[in-house]
N, C-alpha and C positions, 0 to 999 in steps of 0.2 A: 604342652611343651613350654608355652609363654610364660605357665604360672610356675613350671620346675625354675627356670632360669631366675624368675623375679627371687625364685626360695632361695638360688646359690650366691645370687649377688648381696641378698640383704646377709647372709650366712657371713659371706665375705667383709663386710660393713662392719660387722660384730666383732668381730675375731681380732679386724685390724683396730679396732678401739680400746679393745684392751689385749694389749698385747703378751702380757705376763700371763693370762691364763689362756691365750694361744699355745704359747712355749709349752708351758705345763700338759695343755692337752696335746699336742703335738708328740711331747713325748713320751707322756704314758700308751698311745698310742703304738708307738714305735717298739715302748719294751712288752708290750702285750703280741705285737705278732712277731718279734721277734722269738720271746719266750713259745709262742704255739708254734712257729714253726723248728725249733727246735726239738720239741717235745716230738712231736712231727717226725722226725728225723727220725730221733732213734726209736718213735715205734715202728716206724715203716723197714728200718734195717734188723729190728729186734724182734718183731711181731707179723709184719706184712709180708716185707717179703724175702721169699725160701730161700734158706741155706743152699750154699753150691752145690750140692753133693747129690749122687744117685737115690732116689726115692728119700727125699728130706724129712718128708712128712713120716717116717717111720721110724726115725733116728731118736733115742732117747737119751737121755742120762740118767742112770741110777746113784741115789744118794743115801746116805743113811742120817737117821736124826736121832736126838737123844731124847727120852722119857722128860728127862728135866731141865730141856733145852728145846722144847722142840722148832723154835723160828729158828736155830740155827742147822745148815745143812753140810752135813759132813761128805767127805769121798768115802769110798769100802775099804776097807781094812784085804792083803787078799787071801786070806782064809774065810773071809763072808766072799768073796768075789767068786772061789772054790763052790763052797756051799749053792752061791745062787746059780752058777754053771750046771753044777750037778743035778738040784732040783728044777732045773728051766724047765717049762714048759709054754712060753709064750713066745720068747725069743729066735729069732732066725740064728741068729749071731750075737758073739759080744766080745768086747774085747777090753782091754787095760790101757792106759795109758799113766806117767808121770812126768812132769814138766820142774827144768832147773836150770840152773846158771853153768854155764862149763867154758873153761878156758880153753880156746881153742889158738892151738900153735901150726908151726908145720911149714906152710906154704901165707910166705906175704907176714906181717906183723900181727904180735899175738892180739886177740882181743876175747872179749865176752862175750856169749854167744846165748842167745834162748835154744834151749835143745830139747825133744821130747824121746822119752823110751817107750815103745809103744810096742804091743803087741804084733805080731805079725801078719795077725787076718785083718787088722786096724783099716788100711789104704785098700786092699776089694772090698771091702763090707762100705767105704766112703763110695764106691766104684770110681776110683780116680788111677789111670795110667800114668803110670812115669814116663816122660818125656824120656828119657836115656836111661839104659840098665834095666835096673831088675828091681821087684820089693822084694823085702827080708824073707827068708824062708823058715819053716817053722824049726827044723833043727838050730837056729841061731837064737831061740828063745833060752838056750840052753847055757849056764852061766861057764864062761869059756871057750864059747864058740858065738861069741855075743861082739867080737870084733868089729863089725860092719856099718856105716853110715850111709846114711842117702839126703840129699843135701838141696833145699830150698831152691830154687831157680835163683832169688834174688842174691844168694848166696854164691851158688857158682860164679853167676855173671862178676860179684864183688869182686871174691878171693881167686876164682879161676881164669877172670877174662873170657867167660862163655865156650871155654876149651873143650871141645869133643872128650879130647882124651883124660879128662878128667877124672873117667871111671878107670879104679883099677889104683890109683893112686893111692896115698896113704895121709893121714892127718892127725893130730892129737887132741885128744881130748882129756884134760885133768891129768898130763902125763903118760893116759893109755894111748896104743897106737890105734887107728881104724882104718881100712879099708872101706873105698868110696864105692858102693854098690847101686847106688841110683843117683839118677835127677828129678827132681818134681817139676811137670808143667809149669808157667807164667800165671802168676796170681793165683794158685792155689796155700790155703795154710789151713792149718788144722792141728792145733788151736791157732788163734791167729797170732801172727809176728813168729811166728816159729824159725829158726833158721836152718836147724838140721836133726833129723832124726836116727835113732840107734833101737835095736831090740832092746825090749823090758825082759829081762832074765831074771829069773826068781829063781833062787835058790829051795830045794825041799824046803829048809828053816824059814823062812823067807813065808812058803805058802802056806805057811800054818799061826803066822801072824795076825793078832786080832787087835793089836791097842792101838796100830798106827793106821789112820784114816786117808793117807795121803796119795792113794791111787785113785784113778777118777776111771770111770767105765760107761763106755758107750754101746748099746745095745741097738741091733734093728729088729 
């Protein structure tokens, strides 16, 4: 113990002698565990540890890639999303989603809104309950009958003041009207920052689509 001590004071001796390459090591010190615990971070939120959701470890994403591209990873088109439903043979479930900018009016001052159009089996196959109301039901996948929102928690509390009655009400999105058919529990999002979700409605035309890649699909 006698002889650690004698190591830390002459250690100290040194250091304060010259003090410019103190600073210097001092700080590269500093950006090196700062950098690893960083790194740290997001693998432990990206890699470590499990997604919110019911049985995480089952949860995929399917993507598509190009022959002549292949580092880059595309969403399915949903006439391949068609295709790999019908031929599934691995999958529990799957579903569609798409994510975009929608102005939203109605109640309170307009603003911008992250919104997703998601399939309807999307929220049981996550097994996440709405806190208020209902999820989408599958005749609402139907374009026309596609009226319906269910709306973030941090969203209510915003625009509705955490109002009960909030289901049943009505809201605008891009001009079209909606009906508030859910709430989402407290710190659920899926993707995250999402602020409110609508059925994804495809049209026949729509499901026979193969050039645009811009549906993302999550399978258990």
């Amino acid at each position: 113990m006698g002889v650690l001590l004698q190591d830390i004071r002459y250690g100290i001796r040194m250091l304060l002698r010259s003090p410019g390459f103190t600073i210097v090591a001092v700080l590269t010190l500093a950006l090196g565990i700062g950098a690893n615990t960083a790194i740290f971070t997001v693998v432990n939120a990206v890699l470590l540890r499990p997604l919110p959701y019911k049985d995480a470890s089952r949860l995929v994403n399917l993507n598509s890639t190009l022959t002549y591209f292949p580092e880059f990873h595309l969403g399915e088109s949903p006439a391949d999303f068609v295709d790999i439903k019908t031929k599934n043979q691995s999958f529990e479930s799957m579903a569609m989603y798409q994510m975009s900018a929608m102005n939203l009016t109605g109640e309170g001052n307009p603003e911008e809104i992250s919104a997703g159009a998601v399939s309807p089996n999307l929220f049981p196959m996550l097994g996440v309950r709405p806190l208020r109301g209902r999820w989408f039901i599958e005749e609402e996948e139907q374009p026309g009958k596609d009226s319906t929102a269910i709306l973030s928690y941090g969203l209510w509390q915003r625009r509705f003041g955490a109002d009960p009655g909030a289901i049943g009400k009505n809201l605008t999105l891009d001009g079209k009207l909606y009906t508030i058919v859910g709430i989402l529990p407290s710190g659920f999002r899926f993707p995250q920052k999402t602020d409110l979700w609508i059925p994804l409605a495809l049209s026949p035309a729509d499901l026979r689509e193969r050039e645009m890649h811009g549906t993302e699909v999550l399978a258990k």
